[in-house]
C-alpha positions as CSV (number, residue, x, y, z in Angstrom):
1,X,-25.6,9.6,-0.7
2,X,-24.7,6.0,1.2
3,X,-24.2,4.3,-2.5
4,X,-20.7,6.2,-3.7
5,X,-19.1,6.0,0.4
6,X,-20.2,2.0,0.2
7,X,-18.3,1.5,-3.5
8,X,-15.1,3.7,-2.2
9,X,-14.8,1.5,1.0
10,X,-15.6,-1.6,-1.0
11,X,-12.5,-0.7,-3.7
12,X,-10.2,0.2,-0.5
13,X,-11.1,-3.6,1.3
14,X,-10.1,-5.2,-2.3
15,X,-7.1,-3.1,-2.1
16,X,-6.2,-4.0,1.0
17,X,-6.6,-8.1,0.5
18,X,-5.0,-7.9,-2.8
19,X,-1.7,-6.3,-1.4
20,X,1.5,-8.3,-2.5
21,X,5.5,-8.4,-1.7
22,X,6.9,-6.3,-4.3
23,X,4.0,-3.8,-4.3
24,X,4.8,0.5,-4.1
25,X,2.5,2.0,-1.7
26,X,2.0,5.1,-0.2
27,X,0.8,5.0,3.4
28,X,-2.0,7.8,5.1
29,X,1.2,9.2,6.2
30,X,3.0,9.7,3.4
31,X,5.4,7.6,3.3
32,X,6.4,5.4,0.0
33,X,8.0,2.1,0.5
34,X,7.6,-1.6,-1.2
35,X,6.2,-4.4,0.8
36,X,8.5,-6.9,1.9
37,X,6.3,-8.6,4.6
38,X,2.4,-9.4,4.9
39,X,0.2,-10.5,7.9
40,X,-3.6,-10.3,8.4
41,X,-3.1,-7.1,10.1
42,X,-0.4,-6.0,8.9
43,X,2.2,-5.2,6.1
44,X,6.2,-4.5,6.6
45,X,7.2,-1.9,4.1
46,X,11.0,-1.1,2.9
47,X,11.4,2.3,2.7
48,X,15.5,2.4,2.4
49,X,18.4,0.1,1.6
50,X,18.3,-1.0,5.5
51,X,15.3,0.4,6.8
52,X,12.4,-1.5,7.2
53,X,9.0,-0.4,9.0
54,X,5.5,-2.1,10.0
55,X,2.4,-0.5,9.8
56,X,-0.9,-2.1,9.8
57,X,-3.1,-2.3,7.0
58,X,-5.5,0.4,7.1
59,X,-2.2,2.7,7.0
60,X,-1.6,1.8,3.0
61,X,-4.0,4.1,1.1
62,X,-2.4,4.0,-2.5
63,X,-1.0,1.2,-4.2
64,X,1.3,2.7,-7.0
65,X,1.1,1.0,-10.3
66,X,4.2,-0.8,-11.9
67,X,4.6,1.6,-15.2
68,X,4.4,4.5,-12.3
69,X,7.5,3.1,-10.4
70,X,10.1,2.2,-13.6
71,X,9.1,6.2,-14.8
72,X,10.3,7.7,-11.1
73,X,13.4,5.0,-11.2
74,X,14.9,6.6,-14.4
């Protein structure tokens, strides 16, 4: 039972550290932005033209993949 909850939260921590500027996420609450800005704890995401808003870390939980994002652009 403890085996598959250690391997999820294991995948989430490499997430996490392997965030990068340029990256679509999608944070707990739903919003979808691309980092602009990275600290330990936390990550700046773009979410408009001029709107730009900090979360920390833990907030991400989905890191779109790059095919995903040129399919919603067109």
């Amino acid at each position: 039972v403890m085996r598959p909850q250690q391997k999820r939260e294991r995948q989430r921590r490499l997430m996490l550290s392997a965030l990068g500027k340029g990256d679509t996420v999608i944070t707990s609450g739903g919003i979808k932005g691309t980092v602009v800005g990275l600290s330990e704890s936390s990550v700046v995401l773009r979410v408009d033209d001029n709107t730009k808003i900090e979360f920390i870390r833990q907030a991400v939980s989905q890191v779109l993949p790059k095919d995903a994002e040129a399919k919603q652009q067109d």
